[in-house]
C-alpha positions in Angstrom: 69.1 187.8 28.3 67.8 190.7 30.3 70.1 190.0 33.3 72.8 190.3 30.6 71.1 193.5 28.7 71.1 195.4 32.0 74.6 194.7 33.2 75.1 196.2 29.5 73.2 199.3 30.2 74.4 199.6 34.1 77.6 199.8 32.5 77.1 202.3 29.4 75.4 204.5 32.4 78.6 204.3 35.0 80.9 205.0 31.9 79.2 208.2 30.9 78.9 209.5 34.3 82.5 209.0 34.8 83.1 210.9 32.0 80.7 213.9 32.9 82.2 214.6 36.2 86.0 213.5 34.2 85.0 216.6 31.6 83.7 218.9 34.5 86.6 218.5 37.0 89.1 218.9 33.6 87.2 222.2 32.5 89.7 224.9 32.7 87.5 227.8 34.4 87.6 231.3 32.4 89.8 233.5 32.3 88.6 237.0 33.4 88.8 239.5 31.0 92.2 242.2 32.2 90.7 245.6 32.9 92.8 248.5 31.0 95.2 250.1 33.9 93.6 253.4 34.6 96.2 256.3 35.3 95.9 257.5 38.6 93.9 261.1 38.3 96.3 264.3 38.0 94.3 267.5 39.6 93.6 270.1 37.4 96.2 273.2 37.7 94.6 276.5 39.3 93.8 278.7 36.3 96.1 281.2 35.3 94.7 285.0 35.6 95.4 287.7 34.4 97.0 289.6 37.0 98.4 286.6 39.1 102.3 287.8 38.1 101.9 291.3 38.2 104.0 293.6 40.3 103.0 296.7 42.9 103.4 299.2 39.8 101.5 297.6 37.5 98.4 297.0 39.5 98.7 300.5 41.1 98.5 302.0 37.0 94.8 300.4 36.9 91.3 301.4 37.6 88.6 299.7 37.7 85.0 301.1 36.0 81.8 299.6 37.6 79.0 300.2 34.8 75.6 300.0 36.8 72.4 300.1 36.0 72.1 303.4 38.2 75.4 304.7 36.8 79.1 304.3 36.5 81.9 304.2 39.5 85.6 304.5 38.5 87.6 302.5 41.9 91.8 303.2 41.9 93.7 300.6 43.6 95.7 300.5 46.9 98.1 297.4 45.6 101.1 299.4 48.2 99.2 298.3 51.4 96.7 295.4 50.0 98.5 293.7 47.2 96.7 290.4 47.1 93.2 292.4 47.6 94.0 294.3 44.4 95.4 291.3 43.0 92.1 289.1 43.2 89.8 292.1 42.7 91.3 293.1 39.4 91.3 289.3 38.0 87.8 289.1 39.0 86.7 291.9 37.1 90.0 291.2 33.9 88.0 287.4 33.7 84.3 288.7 34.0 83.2 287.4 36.9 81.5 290.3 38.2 80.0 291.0 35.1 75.9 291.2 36.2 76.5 290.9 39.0 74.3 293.0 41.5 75.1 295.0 44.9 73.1 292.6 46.9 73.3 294.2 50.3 72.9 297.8 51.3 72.9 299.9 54.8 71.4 303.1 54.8 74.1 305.8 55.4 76.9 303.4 55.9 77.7 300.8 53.0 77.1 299.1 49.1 78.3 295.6 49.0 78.8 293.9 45.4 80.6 290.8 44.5 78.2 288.3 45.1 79.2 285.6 42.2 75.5 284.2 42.7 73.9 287.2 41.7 74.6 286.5 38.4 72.1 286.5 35.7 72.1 283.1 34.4 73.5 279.9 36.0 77.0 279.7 37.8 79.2 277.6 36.2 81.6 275.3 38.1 84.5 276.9 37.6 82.6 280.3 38.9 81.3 278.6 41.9 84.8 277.3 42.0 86.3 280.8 41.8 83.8 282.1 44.3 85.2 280.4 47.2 89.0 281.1 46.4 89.5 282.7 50.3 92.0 286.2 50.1 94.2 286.5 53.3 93.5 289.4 55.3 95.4 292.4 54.8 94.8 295.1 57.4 96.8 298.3 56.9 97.2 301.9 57.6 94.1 303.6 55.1 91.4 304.8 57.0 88.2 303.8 56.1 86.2 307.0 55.3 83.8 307.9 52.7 84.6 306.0 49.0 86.9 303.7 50.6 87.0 300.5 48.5 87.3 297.6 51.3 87.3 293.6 50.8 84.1 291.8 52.6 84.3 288.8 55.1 83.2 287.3 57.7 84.2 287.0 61.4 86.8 284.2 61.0 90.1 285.0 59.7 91.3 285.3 56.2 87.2 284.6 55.0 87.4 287.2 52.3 86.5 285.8 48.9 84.9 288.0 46.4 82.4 290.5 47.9 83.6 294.2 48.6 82.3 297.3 49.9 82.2 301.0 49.0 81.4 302.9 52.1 79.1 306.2 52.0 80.1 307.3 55.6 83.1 306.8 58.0 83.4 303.9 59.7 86.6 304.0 62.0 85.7 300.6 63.5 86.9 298.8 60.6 90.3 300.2 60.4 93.2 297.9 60.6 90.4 295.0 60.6 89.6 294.8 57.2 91.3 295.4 54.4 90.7 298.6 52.8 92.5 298.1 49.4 90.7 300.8 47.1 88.7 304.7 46.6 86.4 305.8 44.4 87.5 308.7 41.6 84.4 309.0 40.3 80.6 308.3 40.3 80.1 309.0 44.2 76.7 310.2 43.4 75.8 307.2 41.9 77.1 305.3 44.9 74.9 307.5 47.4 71.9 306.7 44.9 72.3 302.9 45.1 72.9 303.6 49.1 69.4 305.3 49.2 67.1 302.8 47.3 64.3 300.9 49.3 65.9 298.4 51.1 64.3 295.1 53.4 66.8 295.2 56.3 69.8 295.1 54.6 68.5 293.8 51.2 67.6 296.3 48.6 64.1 295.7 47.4 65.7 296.0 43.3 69.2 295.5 43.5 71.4 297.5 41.0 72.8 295.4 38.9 76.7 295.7 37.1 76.2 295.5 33.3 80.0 295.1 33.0 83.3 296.0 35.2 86.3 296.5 33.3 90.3 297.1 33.9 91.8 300.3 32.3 95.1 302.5 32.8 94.0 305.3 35.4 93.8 308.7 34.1 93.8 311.8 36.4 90.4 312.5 37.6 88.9 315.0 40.3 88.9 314.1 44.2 85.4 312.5 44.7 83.2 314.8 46.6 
């Protein structure tokens, strides 16, 4: 009987194994779920200022007031020898971006330099920071850079100019046909010398004056700046 009962057993036991691995090797293996096709990423299309299609006459119709916290500036624009100069320096102040800004270096009986987008009160924003280090070619041309000239900052490697500019208080000859004098001051030279004149740590004034607001206007005739 028990040689009999285990023959039975031995045999229920082969059977089910046979049909675990059976059912195992049969077992269709999942299917992986399809991932949703992702479009391939289109950049984002420079942003359209305000000045980017206007002509020489247009530009050369505007001024630019600086309000400071030491005074106001009123800058004409050069666009016949520095077109793209004007160009960005006019959409930078149309859009705002120099807007509390501060003049963040000084030399003592030579220069003001403003445009430092990181001088801002508050944090940059991305598209700022963006904006900040848009280069400007260079444009060297025939105006001389004396006293009031309006004059695009850079470095020594070419076409490094971005958004900083300079208002000198002297003459300095060296930078003609270097750099690209694009502007002059109408009015508000005295408030220029003033900020030229405030305690400075090498070239960094100790309070730097800061822009409340620089805006775009129609010129209107003013007297030579003294």
């Amino acid at each position: 009987m028990y040689p009999m009962f285990a023959r039975i057993c031995f045999t229920f036991l082969i059977a089910g194994l046979f049909s675990v691995t059976f059912a195992t090797a049969q077992a269709p293996s999942p299917t992986p779920a399809k991932a949703n096709a992702r479009p391939t990423p289109t950049p984002a299309p420079p942003a359209i200022e305000p000045f980017d299609k206007a002509d020489v006459k247009t530009m050369a119709s505007k001024c630019v007031t600086l309000d400071t916290e030491a005074g106001s500036i009123v800058l004409e624009m050069y666009p016949e020898s520095a077109p793209e100069s004007v160009r960005n320096f006019l959409n930078l102040v149309a859009t705002g971006a120099y807007d509390t800004t501060t003049f963040s270096r000084v030399v003592p009986g030579f220069v003001i330099q403003g445009g430092d987008l990181y001088t801002r009160e508050g944090k940059l924003t991305y598209a700022l920071g963006m904006r900040a280090r848009k280069p400007v070619a260079d444009e060297p041309n025939k105006i001389l850079h004396e006293r009031g000239v309006l004059s695009m900052a850079r470095s020594d490697e070419p076409n490094s100019a971005t958004t900083h500019f300079f208002v000198l208080v002297s003459a300095a000859h060296n930078l003609d046909g270097t750099f690209a004098a694009f502007g002059r001051v109408t009015q508000g030279m005295e408030v220029v010398d003033a900020i030229n004149k405030m305690p400075v740590d090498g070239e960094k004034p100790v309070k730097p004056v800061r822009i409340r607001k620089a805006a775009v206007s129609v010129c209107v005739a003013s007297p030579a700046p003294q």
